[in-house]
TORKOL-4160 file (C-alpha; in steps of 0.2 Angstrom, whole numbers, padded with zeros to 4 digits, m for minus):
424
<pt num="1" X="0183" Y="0021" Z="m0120"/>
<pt num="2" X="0199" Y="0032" Z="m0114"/>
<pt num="3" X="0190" Y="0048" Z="m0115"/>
<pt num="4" X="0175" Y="0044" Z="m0107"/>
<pt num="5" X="0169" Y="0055" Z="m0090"/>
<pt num="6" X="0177" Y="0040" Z="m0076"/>
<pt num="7" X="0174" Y="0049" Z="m0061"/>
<pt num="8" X="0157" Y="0052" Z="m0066"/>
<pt num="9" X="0155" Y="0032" Z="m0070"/>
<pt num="10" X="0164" Y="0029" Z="m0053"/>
<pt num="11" X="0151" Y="0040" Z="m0044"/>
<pt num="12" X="0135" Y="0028" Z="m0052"/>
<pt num="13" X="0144" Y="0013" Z="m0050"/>
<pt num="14" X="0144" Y="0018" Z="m0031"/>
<pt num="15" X="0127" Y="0022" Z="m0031"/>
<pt num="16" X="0124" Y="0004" Z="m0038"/>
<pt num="17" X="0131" Y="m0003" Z="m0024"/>
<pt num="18" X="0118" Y="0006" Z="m0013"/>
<pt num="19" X="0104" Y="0002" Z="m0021"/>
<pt num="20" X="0107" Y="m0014" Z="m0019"/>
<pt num="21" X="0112" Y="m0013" Z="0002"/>
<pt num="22" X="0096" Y="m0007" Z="0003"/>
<pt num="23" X="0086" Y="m0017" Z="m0009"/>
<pt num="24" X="0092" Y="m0036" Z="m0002"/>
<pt num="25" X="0091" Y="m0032" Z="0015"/>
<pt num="26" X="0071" Y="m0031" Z="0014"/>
<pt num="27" X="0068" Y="m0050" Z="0011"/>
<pt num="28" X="0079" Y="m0054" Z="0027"/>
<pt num="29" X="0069" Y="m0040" Z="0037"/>
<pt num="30" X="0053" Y="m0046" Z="0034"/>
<pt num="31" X="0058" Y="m0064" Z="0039"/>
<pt num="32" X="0059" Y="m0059" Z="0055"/>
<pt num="33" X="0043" Y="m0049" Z="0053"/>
<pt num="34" X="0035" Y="m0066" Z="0048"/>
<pt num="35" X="0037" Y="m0073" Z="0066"/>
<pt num="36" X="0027" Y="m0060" Z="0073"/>
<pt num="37" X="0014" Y="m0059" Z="0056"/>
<pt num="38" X="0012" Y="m0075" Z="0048"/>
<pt num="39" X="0009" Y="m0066" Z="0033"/>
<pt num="40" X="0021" Y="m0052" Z="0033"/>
<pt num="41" X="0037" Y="m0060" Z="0027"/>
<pt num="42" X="0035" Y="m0051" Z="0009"/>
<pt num="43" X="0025" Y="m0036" Z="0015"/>
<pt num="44" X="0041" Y="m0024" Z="0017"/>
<pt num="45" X="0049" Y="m0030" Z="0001"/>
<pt num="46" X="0030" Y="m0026" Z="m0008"/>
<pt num="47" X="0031" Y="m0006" Z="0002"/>
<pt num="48" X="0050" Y="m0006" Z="m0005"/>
<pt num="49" X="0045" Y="m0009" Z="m0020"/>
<pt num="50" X="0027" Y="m0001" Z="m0023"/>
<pt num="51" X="0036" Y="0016" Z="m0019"/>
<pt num="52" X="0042" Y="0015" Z="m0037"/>
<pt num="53" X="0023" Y="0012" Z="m0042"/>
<pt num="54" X="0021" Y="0032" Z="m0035"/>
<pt num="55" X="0040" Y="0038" Z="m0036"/>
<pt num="56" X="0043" Y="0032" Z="m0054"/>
<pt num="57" X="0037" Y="0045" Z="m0067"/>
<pt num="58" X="0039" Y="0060" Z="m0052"/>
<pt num="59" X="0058" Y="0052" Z="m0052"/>
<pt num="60" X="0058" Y="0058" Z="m0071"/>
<pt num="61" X="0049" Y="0073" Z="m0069"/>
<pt num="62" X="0065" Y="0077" Z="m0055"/>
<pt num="63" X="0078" Y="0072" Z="m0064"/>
<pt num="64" X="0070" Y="0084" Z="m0081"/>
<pt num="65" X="0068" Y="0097" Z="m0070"/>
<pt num="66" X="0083" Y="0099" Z="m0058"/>
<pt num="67" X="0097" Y="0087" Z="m0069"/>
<pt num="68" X="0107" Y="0072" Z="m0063"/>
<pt num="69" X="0115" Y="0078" Z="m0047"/>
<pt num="70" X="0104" Y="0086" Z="m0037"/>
<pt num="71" X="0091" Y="0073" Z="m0039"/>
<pt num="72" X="0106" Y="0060" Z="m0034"/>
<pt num="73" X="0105" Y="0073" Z="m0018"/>
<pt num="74" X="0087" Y="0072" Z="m0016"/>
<pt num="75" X="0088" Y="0053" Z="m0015"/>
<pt num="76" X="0103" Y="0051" Z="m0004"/>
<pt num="77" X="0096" Y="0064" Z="0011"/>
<pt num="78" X="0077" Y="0051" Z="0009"/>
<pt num="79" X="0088" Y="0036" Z="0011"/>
<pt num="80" X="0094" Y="0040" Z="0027"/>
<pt num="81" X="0079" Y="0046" Z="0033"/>
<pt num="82" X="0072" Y="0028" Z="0027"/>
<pt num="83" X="0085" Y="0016" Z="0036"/>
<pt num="84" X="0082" Y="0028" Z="0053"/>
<pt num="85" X="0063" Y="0025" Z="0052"/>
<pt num="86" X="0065" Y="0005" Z="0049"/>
<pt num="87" X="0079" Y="0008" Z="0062"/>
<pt num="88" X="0064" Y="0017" Z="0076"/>
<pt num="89" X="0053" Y="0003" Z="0072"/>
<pt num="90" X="0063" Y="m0009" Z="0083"/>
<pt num="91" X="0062" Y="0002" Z="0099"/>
<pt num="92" X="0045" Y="0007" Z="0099"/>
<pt num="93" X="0037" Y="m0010" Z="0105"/>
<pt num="94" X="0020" Y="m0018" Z="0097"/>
<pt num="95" X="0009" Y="m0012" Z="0114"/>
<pt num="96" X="m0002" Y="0000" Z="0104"/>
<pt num="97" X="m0013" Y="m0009" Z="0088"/>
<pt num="98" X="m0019" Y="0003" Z="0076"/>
<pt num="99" X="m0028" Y="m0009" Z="0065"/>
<pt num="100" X="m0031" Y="m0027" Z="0065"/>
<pt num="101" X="m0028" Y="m0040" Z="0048"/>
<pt num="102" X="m0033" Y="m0058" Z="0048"/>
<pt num="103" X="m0041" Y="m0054" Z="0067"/>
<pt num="104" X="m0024" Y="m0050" Z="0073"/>
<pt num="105" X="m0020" Y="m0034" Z="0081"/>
<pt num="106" X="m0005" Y="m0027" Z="0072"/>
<pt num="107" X="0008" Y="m0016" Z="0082"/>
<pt num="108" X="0013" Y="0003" Z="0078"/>
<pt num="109" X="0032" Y="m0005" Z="0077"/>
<pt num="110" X="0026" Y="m0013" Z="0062"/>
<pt num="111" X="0018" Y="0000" Z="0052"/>
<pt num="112" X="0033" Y="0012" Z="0057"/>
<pt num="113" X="0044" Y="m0004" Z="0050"/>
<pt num="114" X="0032" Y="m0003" Z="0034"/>
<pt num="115" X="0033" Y="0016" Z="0033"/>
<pt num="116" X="0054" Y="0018" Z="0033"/>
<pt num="117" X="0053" Y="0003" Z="0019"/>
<pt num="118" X="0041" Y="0014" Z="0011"/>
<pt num="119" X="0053" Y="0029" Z="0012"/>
<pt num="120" X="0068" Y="0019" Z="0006"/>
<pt num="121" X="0060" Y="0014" Z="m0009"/>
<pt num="122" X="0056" Y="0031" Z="m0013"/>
<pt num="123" X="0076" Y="0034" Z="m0010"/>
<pt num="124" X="0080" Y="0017" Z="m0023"/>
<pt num="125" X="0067" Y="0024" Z="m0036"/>
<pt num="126" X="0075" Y="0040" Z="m0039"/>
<pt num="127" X="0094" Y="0033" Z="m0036"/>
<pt num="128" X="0089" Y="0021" Z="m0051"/>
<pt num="129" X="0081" Y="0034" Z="m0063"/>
<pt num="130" X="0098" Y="0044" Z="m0063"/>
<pt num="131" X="0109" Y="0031" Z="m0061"/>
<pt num="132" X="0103" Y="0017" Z="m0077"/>
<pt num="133" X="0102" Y="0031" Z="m0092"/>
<pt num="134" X="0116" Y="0041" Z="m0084"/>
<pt num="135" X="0130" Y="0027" Z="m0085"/>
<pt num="136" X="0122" Y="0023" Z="m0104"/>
<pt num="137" X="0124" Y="0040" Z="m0110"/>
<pt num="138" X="0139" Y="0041" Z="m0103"/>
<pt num="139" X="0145" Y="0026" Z="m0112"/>
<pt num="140" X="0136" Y="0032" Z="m0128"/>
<pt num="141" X="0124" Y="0020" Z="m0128"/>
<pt num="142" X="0127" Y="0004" Z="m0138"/>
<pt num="143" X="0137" Y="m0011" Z="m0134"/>
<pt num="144" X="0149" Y="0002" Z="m0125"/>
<pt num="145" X="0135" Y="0010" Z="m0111"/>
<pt num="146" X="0127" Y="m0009" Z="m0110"/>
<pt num="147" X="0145" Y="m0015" Z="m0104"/>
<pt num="148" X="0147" Y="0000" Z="m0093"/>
<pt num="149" X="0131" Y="m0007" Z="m0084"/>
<pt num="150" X="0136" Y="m0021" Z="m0082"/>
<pt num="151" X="0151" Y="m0017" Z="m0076"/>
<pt num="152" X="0141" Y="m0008" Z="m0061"/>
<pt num="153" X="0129" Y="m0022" Z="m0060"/>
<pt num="154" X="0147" Y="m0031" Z="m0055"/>
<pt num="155" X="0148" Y="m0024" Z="m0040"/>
<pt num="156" X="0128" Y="m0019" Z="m0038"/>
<pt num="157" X="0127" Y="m0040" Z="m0034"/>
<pt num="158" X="0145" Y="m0040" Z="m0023"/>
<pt num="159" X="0136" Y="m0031" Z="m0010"/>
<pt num="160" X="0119" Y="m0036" Z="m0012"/>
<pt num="161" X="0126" Y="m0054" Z="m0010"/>
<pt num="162" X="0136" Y="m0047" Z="0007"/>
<pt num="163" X="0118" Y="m0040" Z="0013"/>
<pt num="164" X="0105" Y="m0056" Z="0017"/>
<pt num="165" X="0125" Y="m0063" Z="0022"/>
<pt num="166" X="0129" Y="m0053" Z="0036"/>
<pt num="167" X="0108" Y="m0052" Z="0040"/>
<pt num="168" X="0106" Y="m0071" Z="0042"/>
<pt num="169" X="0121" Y="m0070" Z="0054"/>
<pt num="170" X="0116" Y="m0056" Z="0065"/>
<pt num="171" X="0099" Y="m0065" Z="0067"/>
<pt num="172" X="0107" Y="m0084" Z="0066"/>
<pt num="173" X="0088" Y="m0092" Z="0070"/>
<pt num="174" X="0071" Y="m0085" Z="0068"/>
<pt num="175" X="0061" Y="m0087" Z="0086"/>
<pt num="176" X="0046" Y="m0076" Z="0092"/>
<pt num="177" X="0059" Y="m0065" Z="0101"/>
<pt num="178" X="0066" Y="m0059" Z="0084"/>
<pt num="179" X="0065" Y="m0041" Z="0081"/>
<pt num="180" X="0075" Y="m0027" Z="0070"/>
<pt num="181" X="0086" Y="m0022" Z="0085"/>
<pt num="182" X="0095" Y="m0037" Z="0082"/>
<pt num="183" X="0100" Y="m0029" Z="0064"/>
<pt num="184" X="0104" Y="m0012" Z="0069"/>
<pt num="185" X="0122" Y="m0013" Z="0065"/>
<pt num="186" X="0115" Y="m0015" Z="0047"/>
<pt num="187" X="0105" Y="0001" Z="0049"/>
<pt num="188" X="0118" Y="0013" Z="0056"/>
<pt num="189" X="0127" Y="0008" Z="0042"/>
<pt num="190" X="0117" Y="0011" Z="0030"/>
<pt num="191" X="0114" Y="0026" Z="0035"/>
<pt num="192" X="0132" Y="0033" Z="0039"/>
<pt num="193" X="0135" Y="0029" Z="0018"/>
<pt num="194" X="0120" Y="0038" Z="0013"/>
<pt num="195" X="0124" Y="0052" Z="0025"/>
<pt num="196" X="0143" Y="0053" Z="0020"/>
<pt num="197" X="0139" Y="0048" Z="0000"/>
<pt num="198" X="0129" Y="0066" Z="0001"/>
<pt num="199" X="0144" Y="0076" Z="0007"/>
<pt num="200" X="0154" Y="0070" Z="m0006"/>
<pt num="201" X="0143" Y="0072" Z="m0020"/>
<pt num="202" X="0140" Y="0089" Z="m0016"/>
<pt num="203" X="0159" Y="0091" Z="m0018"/>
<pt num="204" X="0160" Y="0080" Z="m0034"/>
<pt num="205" X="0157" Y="0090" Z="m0053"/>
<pt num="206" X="0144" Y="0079" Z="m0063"/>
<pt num="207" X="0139" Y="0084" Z="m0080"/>
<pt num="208" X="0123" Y="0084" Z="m0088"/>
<pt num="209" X="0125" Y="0071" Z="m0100"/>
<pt num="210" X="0111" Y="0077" Z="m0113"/>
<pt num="211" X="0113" Y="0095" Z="m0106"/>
<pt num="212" X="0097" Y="0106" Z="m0099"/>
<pt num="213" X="0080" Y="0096" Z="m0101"/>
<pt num="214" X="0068" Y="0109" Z="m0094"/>
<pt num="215" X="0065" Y="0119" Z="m0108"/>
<pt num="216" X="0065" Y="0103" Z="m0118"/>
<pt num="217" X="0050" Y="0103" Z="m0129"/>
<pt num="218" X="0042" Y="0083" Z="m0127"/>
<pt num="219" X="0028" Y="0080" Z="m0143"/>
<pt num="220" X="0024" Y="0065" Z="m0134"/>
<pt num="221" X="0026" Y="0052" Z="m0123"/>
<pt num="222" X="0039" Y="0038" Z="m0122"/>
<pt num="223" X="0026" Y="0026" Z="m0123"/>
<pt num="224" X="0024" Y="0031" Z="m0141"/>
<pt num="225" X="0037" Y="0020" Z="m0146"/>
<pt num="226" X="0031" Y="0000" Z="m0146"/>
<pt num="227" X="0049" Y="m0004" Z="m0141"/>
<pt num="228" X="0047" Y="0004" Z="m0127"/>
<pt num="229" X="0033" Y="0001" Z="m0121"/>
<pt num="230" X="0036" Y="m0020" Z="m0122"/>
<pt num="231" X="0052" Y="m0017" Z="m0115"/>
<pt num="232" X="0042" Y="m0010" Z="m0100"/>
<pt num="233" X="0032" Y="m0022" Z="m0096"/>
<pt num="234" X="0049" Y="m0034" Z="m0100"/>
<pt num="235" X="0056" Y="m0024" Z="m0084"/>
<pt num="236" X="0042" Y="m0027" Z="m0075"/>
<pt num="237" X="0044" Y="m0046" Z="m0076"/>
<pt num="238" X="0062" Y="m0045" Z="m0073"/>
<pt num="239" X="0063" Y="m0037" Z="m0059"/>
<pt num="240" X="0051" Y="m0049" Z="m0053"/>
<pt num="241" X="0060" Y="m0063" Z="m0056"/>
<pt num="242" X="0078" Y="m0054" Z="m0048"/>
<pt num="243" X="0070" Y="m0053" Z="m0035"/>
<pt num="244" X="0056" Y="m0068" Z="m0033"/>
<pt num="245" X="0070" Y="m0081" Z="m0036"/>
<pt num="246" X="0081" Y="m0077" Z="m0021"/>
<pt num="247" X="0066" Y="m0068" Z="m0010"/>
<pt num="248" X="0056" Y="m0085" Z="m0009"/>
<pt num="249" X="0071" Y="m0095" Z="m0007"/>
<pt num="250" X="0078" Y="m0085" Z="0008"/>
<pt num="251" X="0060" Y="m0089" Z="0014"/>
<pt num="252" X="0059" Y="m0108" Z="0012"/>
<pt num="253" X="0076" Y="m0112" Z="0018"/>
<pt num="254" X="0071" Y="m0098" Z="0034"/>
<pt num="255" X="0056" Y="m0111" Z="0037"/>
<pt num="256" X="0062" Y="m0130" Z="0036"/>
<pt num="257" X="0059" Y="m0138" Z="0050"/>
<pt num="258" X="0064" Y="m0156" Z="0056"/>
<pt num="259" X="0052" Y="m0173" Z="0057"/>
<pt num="260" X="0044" Y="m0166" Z="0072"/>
<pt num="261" X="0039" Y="m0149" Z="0063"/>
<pt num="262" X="0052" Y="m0140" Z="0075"/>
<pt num="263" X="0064" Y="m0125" Z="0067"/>
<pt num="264" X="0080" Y="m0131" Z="0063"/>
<pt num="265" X="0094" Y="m0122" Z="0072"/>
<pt num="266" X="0102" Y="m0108" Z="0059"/>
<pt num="267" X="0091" Y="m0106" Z="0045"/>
<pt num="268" X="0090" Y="m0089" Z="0044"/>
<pt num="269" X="0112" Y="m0090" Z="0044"/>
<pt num="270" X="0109" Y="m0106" Z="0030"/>
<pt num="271" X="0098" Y="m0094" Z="0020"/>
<pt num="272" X="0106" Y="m0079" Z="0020"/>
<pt num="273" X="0122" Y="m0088" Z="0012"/>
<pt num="274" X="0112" Y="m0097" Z="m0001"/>
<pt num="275" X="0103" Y="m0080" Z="m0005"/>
<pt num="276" X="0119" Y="m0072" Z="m0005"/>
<pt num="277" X="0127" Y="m0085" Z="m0016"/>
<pt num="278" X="0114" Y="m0082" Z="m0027"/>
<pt num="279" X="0119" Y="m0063" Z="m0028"/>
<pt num="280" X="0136" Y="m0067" Z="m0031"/>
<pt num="281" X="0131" Y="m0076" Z="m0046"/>
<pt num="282" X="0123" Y="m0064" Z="m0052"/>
<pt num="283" X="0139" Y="m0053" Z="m0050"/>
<pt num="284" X="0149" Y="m0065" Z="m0059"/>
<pt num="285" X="0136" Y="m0066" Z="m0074"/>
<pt num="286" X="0138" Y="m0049" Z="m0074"/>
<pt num="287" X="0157" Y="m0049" Z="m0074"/>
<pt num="288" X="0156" Y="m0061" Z="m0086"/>
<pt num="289" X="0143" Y="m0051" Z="m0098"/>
<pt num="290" X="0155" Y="m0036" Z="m0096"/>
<pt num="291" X="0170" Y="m0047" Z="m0105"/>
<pt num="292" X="0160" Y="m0055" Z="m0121"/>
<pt num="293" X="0148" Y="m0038" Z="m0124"/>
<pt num="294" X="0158" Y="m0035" Z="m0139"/>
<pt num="295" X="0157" Y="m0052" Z="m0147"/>
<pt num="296" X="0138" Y="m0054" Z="m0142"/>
<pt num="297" X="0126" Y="m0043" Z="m0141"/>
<pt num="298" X="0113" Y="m0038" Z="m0127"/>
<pt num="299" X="0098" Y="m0047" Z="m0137"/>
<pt num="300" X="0109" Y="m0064" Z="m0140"/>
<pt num="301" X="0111" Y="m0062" Z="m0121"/>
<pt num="302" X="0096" Y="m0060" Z="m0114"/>
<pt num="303" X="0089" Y="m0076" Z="m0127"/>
<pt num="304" X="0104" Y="m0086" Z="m0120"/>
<pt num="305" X="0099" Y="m0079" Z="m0101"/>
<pt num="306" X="0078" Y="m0086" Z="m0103"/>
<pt num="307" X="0082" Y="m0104" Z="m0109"/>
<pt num="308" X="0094" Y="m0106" Z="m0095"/>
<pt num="309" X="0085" Y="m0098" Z="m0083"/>
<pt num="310" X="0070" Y="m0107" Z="m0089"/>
<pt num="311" X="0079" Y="m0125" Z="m0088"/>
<pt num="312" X="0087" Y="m0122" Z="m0071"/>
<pt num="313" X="0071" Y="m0120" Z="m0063"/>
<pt num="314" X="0062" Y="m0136" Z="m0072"/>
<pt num="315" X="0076" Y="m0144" Z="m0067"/>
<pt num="316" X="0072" Y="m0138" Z="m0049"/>
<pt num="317" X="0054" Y="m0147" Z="m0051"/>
<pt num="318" X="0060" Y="m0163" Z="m0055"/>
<pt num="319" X="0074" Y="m0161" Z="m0039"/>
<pt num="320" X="0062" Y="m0155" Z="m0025"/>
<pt num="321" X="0062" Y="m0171" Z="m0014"/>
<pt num="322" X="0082" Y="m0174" Z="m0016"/>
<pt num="323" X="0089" Y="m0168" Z="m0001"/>
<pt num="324" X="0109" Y="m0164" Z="m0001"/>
<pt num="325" X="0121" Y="m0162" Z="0015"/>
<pt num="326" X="0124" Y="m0145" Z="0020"/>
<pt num="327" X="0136" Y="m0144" Z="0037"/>
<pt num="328" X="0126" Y="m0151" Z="0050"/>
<pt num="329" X="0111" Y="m0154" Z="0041"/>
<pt num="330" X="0102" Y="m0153" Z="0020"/>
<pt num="331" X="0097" Y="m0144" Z="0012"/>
<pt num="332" X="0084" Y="m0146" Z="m0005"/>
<pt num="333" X="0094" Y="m0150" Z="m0020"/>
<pt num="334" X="0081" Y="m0139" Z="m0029"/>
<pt num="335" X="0090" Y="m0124" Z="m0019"/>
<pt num="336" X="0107" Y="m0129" Z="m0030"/>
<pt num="337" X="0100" Y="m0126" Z="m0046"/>
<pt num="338" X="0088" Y="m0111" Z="m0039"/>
<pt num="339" X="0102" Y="m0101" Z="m0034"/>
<pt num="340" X="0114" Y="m0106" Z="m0052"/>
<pt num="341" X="0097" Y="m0094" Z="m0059"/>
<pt num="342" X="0110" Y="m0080" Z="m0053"/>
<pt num="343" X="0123" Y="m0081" Z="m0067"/>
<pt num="344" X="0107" Y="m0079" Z="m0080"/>
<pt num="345" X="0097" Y="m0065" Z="m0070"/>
<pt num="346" X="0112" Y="m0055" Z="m0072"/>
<pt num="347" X="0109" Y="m0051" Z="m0090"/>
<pt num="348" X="0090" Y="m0045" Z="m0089"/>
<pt num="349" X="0089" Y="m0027" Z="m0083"/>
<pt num="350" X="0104" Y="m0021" Z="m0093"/>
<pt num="351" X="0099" Y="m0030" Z="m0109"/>
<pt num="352" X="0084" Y="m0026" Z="m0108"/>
<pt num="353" X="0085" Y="m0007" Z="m0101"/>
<pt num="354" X="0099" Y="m0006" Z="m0117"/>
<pt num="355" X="0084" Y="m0013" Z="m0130"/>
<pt num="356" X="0070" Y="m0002" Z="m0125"/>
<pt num="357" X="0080" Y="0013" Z="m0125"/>
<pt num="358" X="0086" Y="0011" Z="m0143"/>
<pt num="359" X="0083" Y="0027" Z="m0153"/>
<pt num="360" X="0074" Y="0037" Z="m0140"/>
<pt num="361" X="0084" Y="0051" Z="m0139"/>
<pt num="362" X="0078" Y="0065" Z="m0127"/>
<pt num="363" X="0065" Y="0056" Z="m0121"/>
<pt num="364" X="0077" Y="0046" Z="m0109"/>
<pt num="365" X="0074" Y="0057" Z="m0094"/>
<pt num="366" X="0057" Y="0052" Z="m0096"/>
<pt num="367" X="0059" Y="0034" Z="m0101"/>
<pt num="368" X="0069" Y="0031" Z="m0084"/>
<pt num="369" X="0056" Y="0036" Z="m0074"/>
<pt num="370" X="0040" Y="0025" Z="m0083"/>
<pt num="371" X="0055" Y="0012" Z="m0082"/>
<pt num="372" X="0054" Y="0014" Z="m0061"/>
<pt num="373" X="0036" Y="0015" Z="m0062"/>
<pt num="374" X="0038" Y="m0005" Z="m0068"/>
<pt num="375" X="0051" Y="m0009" Z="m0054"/>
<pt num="376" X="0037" Y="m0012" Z="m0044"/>
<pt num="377" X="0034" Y="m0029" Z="m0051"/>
<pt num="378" X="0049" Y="m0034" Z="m0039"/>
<pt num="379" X="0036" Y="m0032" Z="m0023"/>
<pt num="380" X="0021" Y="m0039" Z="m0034"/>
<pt num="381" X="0027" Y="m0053" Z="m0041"/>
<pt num="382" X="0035" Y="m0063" Z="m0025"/>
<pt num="383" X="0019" Y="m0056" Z="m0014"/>
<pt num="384" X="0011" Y="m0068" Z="m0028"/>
<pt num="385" X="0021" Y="m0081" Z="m0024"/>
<pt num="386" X="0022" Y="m0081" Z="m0007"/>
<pt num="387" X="0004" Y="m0075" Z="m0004"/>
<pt num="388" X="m0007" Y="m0086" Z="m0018"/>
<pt num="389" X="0006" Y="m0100" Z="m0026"/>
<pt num="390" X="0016" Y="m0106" Z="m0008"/>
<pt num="391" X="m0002" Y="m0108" Z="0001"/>
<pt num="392" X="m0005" Y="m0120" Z="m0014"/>
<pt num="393" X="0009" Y="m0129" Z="m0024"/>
<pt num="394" X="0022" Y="m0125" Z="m0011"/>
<pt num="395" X="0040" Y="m0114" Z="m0011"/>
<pt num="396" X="0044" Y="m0121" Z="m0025"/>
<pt num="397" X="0030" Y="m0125" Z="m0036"/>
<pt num="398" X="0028" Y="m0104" Z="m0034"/>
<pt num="399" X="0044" Y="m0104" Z="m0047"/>
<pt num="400" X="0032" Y="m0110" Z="m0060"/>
<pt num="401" X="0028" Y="m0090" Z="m0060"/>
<pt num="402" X="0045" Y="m0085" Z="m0062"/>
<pt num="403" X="0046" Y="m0097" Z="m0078"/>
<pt num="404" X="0030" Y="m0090" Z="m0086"/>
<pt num="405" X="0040" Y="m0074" Z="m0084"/>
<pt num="406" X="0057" Y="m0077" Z="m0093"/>
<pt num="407" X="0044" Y="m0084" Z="m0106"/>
<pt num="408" X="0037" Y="m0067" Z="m0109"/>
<pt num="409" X="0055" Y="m0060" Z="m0108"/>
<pt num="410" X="0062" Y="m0073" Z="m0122"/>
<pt num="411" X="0048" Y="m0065" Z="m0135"/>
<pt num="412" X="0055" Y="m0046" Z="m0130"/>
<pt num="413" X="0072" Y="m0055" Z="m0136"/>
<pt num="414" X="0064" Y="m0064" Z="m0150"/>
<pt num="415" X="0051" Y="m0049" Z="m0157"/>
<pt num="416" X="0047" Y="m0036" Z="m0147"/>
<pt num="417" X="0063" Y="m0027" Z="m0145"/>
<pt num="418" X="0063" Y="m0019" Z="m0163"/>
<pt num="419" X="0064" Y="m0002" Z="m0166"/>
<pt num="420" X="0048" Y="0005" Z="m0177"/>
<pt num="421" X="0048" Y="0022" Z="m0171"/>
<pt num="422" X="0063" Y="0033" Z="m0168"/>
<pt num="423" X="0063" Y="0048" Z="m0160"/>
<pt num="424" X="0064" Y="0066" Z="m0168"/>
């Protein structure tokens, strides 16, 4: 590994870590959404993600066309614009109703909110299309390019497990009076690292790991190869799960109430730490998958990752009525064992992103970008839960969802990863 491009690794790692910022701070935004909207709490997180849906293969199609750095470029300057727009939404007041869902007038505040989540999406899309096959290629591919995303994926949880944190304590309690001035600390930030992360790229030599794409000559699609394609729908599920798991708990814990049906004082603060718990981890997985990659390999992983994942929340089911002290008050001894689902979560996009890539040669670029497209299973799958499961099995009886997922995932590990066409 001494003679691999560090710097250039470094620089992606960092990205990571902004991807993530911006990514687990949606859940916690829309908690204070939902004391406005009743059902808005996962409508921001569904906009983050959908902009993959329409960003993903246009993020291939980028990166083919003007190569790794200036696409990194494109993504950064729409962050910023993102985080200003969510930022704006808090200032503009809910006095002038566009449109009315459910026989309630919703403000313009709120479909600004919805419109800079869009936009940051769109900046997370592209930052992940570069950033995933970049790191591989640069580690070769193979055991080596898996443990380099890992490696990344280390520090991608550090700070997504620091964002719903510091959230929950700049909100402390949801009320009606809640609103996204009371995170703008949060905003500005996120914007000053976009803005100066651009400079410095600018300044920074990245190589094109396969070279100039745009007069590559493509005889087909990526979804040619079967691998592929299950592995696609594999991603799907698994950012569904990443995110579902913690998104739903942030949103329970948010929402207990005492005998008399009265908010607790500090859920929001109490959620945010158990959701950031749960992203550290998936840190620590990570970590942990980063040391034994050369003794196991990313499918043994990712088999070892579904049972446990799978158990932990069965073991949840049969827990839900246990409460547990937590400071002042409890908490459900369900949350224990939902949050514990970080140290197995950790293995699924790399392992997965690392099998469905197998073999494919210069179609990469390409494969990247379907790859986003399927992100957008992280806004689908908890507006599911939240929006038909939690109406009627509950918080947790939703995570009966998130088990039929690592189910499908387990025959990707089992079957579906094998390689039956490489590329020419």
């Amino acid at each position: 590994m001494k003679h691999l491009n560090w710097i250039a690794i470094a620089t992606m790692w960092a990205i990571l870590c902004m991807i993530a910022f911006v990514t687990n701070i949606a859940a916690p935004f829309g908690n204070i959404w939902s004391t406005h909207y009743e059902w808005a709490g996962m409508v921001g997180n569904l906009m983050n993600f959908a902009a993959y849906l329409f960003m993903g293969i246009p993020s291939g199609a980028l990166l083919v066309h003007f190569g790794y750095k200036k696409t990194i470029l494109i993504a950064l300057a729409t962050g910023a614009v993102g985080m200003g727009t969510q930022l704006a939404s808090g200032y503009i007041g809910d006095s002038t109703s566009l449109l009315s869902i459910g026989g309630q007038a919703v403000g313009l505040n709120f479909l600004v909110y919805l419109l800079g989540a869009l936009i940051c999406g769109f900046c997370v899309c592209i930052l992940n299309t570069c950033v995933n096959p970049m790191i591989n290629l640069l580690g070769g591919g193979g055991n080596t390019g898996y443990q380099l995303i890992q490696a990344g994926g280390t520090l991608n949880s550090l700070v997504g497990s620091i964002a719903p944190m510091a959230t929950g304590a700049l909100i402390g309690t949801l009320t009606k009076e809640s609103d996204i001035t009371e995170v703008a600390p949060l905003c500005l930030v996120a914007m000053g690292i976009f803005i100066t992360s651009l400079v410095i790229i600018s300044f920074i030599r990245l190589e094109e790991p396969q070279g100039d794409l745009s007069q590559e000559h493509f005889e087909h699609s990526p979804l040619h190869f079967n691998h592929f394609r299950l592995g696609a729908l594999a991603i799907f599920f698994a950012v569904g799960i990443e995110v579902g798991i913690p998104s739903m708990l942030n949103a329970w814990i948010s929402h207990l109430t005492d005998a008399n049906g009265e908010a607790i004082e500090g859920t929001a603060t109490t959620a945010g730490v158990l959701t950031g718990i749960y992203w550290l981890m998936m840190m620590a997985g990570r970590f942990i998958c980063t040391l034994i990659s050369g003794k196991l390999s990313p499918r043994r992983q990712l088999q070892i990752a579904c049972y446990a994942g799978m158990g932990l929340l069965l073991l949840a089911q049969c827990t839900g009525s246990v409460a547990i002290p937590w400071q002042e008050t409890t908490i459900p001894l369900a949350s224990v064992f939902i949050v514990l689902c970080g140290l197995f979560t950790s293995v699924l996009w790399a392992a997965i992103f690392n099998l469905a890539t197998a073999d494919l040669g210069k179609y990469t670029a390409k494969a990247s970008g379907i790859f986003m497209t399927m992100v957008v299973g992280g806004g689908v799958m908890p507006l599911i839960q939240e929006n038909v499961l939690r109406p009627t099995v509950g918080y947790l009886g939703s995570y009966f969802l998130i088990i039929a997922l690592f189910g499908y995932i387990l025959y990707y590990s089992l079957h579906g990863y094998r390689v039956l066409q490489k590329s020419l």
